[in-house]
ChimeraX commands (.cxc) that place a marker at each C-alpha (Angstrom):
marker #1 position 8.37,17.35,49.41 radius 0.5
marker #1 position 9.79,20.74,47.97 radius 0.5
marker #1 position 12.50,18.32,45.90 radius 0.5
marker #1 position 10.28,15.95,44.23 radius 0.5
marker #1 position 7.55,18.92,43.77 radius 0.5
marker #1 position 10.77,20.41,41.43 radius 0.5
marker #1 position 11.91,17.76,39.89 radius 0.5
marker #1 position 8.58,16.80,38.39 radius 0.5
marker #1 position 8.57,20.37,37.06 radius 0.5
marker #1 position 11.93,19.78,35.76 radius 0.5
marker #1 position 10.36,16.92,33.85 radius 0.5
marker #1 position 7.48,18.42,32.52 radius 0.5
marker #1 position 9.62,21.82,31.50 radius 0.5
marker #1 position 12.41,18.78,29.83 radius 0.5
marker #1 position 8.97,17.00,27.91 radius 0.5
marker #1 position 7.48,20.10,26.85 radius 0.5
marker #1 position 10.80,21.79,25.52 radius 0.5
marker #1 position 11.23,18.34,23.65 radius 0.5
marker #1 position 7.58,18.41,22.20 radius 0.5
marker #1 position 7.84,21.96,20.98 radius 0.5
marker #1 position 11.43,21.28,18.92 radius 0.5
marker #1 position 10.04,17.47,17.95 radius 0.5
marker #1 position 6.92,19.12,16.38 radius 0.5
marker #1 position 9.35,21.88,15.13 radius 0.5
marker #1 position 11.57,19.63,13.35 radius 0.5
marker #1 position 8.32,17.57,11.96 radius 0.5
marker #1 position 7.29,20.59,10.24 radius 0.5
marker #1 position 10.16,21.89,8.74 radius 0.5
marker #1 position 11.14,18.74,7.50 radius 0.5
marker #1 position 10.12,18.63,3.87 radius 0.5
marker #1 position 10.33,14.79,3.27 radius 0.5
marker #1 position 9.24,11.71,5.30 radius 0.5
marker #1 position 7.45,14.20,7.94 radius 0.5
marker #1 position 4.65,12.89,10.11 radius 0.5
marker #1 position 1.56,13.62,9.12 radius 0.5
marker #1 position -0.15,14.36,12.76 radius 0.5
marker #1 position -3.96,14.28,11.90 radius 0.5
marker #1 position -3.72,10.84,9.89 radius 0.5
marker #1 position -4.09,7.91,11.58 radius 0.5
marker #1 position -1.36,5.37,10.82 radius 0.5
marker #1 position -2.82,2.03,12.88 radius 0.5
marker #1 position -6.12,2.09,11.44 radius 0.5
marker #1 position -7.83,-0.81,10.83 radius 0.5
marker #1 position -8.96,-1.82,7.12 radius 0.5
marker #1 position -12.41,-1.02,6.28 radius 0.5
marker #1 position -15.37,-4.07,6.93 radius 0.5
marker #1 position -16.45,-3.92,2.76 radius 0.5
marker #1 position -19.69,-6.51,2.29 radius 0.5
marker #1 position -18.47,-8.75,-0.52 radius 0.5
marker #1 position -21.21,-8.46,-3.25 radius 0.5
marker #1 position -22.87,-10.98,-4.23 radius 0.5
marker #1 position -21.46,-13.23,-6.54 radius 0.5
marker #1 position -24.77,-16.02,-6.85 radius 0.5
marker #1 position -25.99,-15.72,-10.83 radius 0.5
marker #1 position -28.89,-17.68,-12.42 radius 0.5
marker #1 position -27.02,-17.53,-15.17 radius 0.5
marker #1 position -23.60,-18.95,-16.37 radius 0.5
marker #1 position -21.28,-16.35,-16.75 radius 0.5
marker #1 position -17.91,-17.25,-18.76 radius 0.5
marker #1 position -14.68,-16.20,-17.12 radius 0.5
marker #1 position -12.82,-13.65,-17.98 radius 0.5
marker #1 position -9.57,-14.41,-20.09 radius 0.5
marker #1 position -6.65,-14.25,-18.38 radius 0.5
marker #1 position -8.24,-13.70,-15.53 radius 0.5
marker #1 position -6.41,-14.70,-12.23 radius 0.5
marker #1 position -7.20,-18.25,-11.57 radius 0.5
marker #1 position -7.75,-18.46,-7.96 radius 0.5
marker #1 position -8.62,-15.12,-6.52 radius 0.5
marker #1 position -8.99,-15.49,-2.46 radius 0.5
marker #1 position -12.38,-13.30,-0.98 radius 0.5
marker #1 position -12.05,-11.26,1.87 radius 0.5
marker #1 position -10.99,-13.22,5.01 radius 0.5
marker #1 position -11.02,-12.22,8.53 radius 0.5
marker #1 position -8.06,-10.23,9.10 radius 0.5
marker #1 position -8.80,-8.04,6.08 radius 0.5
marker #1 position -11.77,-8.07,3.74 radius 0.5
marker #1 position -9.63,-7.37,-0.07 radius 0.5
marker #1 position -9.27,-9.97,-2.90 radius 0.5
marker #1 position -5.92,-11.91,-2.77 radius 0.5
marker #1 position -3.73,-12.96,-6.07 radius 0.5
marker #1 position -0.60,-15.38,-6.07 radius 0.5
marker #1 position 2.21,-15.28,-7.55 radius 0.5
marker #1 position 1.46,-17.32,-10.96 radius 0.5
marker #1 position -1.93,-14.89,-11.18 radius 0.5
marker #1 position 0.18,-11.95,-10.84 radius 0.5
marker #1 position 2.13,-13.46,-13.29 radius 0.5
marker #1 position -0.61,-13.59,-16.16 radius 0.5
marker #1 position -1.73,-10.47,-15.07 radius 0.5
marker #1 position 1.61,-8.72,-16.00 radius 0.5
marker #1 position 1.61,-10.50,-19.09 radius 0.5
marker #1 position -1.57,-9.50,-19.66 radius 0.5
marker #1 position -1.84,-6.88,-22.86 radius 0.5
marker #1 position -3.81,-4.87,-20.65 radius 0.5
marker #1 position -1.05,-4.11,-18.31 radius 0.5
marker #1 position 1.05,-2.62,-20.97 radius 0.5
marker #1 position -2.16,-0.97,-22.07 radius 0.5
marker #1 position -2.48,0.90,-18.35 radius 0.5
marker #1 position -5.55,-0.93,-17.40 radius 0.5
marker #1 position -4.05,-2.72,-14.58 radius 0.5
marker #1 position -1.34,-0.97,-12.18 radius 0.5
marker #1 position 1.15,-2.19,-10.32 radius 0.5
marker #1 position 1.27,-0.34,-7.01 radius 0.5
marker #1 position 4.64,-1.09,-4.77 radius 0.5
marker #1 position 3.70,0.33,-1.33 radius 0.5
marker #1 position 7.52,0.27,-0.12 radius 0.5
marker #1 position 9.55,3.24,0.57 radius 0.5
marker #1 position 12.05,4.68,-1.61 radius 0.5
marker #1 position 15.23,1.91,-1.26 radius 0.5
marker #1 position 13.85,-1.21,-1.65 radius 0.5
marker #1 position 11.78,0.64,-4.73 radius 0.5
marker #1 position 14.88,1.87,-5.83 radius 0.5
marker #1 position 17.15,-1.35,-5.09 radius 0.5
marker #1 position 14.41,-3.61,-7.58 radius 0.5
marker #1 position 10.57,-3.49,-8.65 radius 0.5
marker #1 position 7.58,-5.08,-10.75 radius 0.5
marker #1 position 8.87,-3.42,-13.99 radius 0.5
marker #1 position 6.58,-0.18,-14.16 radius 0.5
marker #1 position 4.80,-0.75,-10.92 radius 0.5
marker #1 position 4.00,2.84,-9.44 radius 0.5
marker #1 position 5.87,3.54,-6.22 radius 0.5
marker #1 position 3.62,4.98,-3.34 radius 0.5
marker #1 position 4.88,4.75,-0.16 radius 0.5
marker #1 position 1.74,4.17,2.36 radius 0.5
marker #1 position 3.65,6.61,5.15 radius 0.5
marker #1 position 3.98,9.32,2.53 radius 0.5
marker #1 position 0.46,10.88,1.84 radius 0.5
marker #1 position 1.80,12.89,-1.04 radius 0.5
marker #1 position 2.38,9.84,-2.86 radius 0.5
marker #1 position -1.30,8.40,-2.68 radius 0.5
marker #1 position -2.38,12.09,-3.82 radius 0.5
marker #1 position -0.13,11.85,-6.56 radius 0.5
marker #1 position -0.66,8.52,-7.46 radius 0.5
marker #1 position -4.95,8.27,-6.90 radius 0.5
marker #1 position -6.10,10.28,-10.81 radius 0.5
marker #1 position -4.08,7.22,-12.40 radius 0.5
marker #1 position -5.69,4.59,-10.95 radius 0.5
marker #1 position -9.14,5.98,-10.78 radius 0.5
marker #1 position -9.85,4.52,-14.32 radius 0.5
marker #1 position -7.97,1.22,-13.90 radius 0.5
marker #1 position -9.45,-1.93,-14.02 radius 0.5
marker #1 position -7.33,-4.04,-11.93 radius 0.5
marker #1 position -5.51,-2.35,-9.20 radius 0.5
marker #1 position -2.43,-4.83,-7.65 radius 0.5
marker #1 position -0.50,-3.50,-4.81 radius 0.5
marker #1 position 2.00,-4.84,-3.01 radius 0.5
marker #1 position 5.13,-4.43,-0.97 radius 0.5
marker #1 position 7.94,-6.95,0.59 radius 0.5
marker #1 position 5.93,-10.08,1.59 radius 0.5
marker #1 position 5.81,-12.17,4.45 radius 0.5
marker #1 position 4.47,-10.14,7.68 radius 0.5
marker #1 position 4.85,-6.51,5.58 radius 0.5
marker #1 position 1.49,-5.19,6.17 radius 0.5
marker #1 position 2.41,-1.74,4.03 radius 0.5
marker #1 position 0.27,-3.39,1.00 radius 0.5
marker #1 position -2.92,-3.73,2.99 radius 0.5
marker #1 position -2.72,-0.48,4.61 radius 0.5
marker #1 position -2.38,0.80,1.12 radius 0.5
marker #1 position -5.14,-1.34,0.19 radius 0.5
marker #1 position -7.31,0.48,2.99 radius 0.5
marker #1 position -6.42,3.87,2.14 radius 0.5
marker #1 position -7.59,3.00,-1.61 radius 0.5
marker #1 position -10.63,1.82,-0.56 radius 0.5
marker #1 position -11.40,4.97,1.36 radius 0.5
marker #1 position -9.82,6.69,-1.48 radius 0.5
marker #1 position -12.97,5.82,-3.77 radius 0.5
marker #1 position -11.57,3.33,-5.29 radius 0.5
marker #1 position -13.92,0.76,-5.98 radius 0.5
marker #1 position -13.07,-2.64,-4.01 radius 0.5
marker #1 position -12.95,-5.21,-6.70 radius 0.5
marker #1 position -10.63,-3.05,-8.44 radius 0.5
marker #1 position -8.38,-3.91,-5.58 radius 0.5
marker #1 position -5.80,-6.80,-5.47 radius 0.5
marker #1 position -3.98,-8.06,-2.65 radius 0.5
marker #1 position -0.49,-9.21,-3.84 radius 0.5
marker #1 position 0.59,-10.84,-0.32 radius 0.5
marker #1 position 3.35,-12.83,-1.72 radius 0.5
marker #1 position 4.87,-9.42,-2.61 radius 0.5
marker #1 position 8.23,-8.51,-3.76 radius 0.5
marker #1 position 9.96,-11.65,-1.94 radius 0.5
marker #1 position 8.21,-14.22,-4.18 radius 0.5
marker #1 position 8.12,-12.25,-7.21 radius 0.5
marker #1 position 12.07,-12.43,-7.15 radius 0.5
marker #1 position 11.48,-15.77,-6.32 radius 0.5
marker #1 position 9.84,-16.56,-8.91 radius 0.5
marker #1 position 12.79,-15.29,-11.68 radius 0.5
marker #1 position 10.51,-12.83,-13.19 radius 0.5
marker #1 position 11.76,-9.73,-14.62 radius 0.5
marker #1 position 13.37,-6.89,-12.54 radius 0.5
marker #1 position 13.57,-3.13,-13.02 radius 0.5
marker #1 position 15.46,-0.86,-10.69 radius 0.5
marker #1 position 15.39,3.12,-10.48 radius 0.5
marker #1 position 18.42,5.77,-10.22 radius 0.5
marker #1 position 18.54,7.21,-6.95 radius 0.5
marker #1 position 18.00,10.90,-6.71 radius 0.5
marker #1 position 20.64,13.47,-6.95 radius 0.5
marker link #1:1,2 radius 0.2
marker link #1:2,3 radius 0.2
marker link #1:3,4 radius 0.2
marker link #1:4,5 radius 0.2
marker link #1:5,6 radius 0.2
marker link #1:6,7 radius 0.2
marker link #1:7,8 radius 0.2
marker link #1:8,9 radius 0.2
marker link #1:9,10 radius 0.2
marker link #1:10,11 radius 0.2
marker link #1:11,12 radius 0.2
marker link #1:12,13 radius 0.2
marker link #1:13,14 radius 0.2
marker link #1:14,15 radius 0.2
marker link #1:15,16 radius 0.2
marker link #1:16,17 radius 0.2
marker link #1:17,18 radius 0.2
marker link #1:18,19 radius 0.2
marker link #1:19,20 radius 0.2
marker link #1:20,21 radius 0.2
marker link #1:21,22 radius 0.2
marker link #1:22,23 radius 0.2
marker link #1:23,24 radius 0.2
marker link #1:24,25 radius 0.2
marker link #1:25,26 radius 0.2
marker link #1:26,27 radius 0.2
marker link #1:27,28 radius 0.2
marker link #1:28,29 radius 0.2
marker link #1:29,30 radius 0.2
marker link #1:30,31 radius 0.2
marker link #1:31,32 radius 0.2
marker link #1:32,33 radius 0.2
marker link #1:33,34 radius 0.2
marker link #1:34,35 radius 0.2
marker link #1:35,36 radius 0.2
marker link #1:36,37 radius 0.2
marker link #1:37,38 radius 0.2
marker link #1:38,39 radius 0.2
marker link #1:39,40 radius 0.2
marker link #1:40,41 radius 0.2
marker link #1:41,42 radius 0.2
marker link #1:42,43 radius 0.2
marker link #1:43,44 radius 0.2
marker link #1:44,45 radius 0.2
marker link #1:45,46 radius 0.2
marker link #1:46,47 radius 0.2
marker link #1:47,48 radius 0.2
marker link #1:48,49 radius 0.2
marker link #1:49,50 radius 0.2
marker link #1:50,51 radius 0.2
marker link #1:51,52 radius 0.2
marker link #1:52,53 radius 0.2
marker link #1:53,54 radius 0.2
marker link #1:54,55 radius 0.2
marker link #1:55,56 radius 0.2
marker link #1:56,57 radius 0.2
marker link #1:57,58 radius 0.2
marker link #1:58,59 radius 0.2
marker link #1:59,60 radius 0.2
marker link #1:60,61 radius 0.2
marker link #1:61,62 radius 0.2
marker link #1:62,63 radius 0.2
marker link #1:63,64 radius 0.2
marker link #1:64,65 radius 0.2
marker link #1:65,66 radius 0.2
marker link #1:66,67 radius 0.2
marker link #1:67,68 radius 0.2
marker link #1:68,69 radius 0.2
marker link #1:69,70 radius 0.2
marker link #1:70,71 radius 0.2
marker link #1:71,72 radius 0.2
marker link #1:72,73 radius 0.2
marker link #1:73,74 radius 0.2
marker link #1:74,75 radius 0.2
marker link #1:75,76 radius 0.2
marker link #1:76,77 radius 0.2
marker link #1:77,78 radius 0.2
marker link #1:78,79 radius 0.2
marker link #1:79,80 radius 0.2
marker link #1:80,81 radius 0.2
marker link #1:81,82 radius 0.2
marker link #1:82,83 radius 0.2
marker link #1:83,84 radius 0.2
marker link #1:84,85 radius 0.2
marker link #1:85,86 radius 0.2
marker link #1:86,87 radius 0.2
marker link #1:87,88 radius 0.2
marker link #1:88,89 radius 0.2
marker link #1:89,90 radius 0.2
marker link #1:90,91 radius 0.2
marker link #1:91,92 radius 0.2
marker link #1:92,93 radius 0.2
marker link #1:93,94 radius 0.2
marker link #1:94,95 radius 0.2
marker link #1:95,96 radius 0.2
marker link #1:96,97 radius 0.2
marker link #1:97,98 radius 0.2
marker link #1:98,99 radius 0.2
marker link #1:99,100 radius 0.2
marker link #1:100,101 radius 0.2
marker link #1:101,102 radius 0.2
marker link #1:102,103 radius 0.2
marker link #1:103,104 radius 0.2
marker link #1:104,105 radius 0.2
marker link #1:105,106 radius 0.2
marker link #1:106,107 radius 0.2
marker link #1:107,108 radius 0.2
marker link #1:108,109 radius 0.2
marker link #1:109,110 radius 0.2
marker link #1:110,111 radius 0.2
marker link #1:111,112 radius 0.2
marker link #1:112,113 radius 0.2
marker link #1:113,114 radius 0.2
marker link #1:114,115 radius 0.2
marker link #1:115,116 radius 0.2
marker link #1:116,117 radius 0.2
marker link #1:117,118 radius 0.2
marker link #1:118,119 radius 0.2
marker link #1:119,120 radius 0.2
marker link #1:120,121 radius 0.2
marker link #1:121,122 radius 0.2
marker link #1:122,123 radius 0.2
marker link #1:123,124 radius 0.2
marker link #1:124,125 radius 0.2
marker link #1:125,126 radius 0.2
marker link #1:126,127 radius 0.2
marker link #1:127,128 radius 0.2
marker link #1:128,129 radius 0.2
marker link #1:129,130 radius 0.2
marker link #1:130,131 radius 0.2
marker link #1:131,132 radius 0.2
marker link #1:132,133 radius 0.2
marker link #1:133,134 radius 0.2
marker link #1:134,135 radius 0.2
marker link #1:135,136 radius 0.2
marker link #1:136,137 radius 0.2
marker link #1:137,138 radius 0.2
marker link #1:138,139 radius 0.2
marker link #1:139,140 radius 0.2
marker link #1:140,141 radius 0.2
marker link #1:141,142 radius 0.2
marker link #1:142,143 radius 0.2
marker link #1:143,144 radius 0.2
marker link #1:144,145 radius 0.2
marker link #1:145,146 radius 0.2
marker link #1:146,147 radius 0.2
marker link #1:147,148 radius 0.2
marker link #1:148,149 radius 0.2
marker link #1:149,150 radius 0.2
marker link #1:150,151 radius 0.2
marker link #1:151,152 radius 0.2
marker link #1:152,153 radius 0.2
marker link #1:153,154 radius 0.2
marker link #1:154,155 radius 0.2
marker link #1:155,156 radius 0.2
marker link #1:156,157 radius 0.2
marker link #1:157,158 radius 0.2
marker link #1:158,159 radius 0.2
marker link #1:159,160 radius 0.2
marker link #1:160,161 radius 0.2
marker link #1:161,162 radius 0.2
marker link #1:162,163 radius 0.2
marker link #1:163,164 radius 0.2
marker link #1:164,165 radius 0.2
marker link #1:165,166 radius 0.2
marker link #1:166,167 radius 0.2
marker link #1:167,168 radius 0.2
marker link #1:168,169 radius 0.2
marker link #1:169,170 radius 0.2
marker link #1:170,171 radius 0.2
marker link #1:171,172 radius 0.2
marker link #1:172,173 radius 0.2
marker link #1:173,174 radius 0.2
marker link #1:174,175 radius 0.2
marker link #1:175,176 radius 0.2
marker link #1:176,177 radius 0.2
marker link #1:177,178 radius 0.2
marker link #1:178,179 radius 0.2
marker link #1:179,180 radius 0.2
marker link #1:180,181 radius 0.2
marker link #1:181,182 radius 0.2
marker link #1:182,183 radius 0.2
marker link #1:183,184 radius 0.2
marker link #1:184,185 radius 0.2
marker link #1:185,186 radius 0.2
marker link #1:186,187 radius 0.2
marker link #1:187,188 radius 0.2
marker link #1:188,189 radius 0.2
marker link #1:189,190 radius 0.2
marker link #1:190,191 radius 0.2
marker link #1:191,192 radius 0.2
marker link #1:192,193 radius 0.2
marker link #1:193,194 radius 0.2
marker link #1:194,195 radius 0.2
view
């Protein structure tokens, strides 16, 4: 009984002494450190669509996104294809800083090839959303987006907008992401890595 009663000491001195340098590490680390009070798996806000039932006939918007998707079960923000992202970044109002591109990916892949002049903020950096939010607080259209297919780093972002005060139907879903925009042989632009 004396053995296993000191090796589970053993163990919990070994788990401690690794907690204490872990958490050390964490918070001398300057970049990609864990932030330990957010909460990384939460789930995107429930937003109540508002109503979109007029008595009168209202015109739509030019070059407005043809299809826009409503909020669905797994996650309750507006999604845009491909061919409306498209028109939106041909849009004048792009170039004009009304609508923002936001890539949610992490430094390489942002680095490697991007929307041209989409805004890079990572969703596991918190810095970057804090840098990024006074930007796209007067933005009309808001289009974030990251690799594609079961990347989920766009809709987390998406979340942390919303909570962010940024109203929700400033807030496009891009869910095709970066995959089909190369797909689709529209323009590239790449960044220098840092020195």
């Amino acid at each position: 009984m004396g053995k296993v009663a000191c090796a589970f000491g053993q163990a919990a001195v070994l788990v401690i002494l690794a907690l204490v340098v872990g958490l050390g590490v964490n918070a001398v680390r300057a970049r990609n450190s864990i932030n330990l009070t957010r909460d990384y798996f939460a789930k995107p806000p429930v937003i109540v669509q508002p109503s979109t039932t007029s008595a009168t006939t209202e015109k739509p918007e030019p070059n407005a996104p043809a299809k826009m998707e409503g909020p669905t079960p797994d996650h309750p923000f507006q999604i845009v294809t491909v061919e409306d992202v498209i028109k939106l970044f041909q849009d004048p109002k792009t170039a004009e800083g009304a609508f923002i591109f936001v890539d949610a990916r992490a430094d390489n892949p942002f680095r490697a090839g991007h929307i041209p002049g989409a805004v890079q903020c990572d969703y596991y950096r918190e810095k970057d959303l804090e840098s990024v939010l006074p930007r796209l607080y007067g933005a009309e259209k808001i289009i974030v987006y990251c690799n594609g297919g079961d990347c989920e780093d766009s809709l987390h972002l998406c979340s942390e907008l919303y909570t962010s005060q940024i109203p929700w139907g400033s807030i496009y879903l891009f869910k095709g992401g970066w995959e089909e925009w190369q797909k689709s042989g529209q323009r590239v632009e790449t960044a220098p890595s840092p020195e």
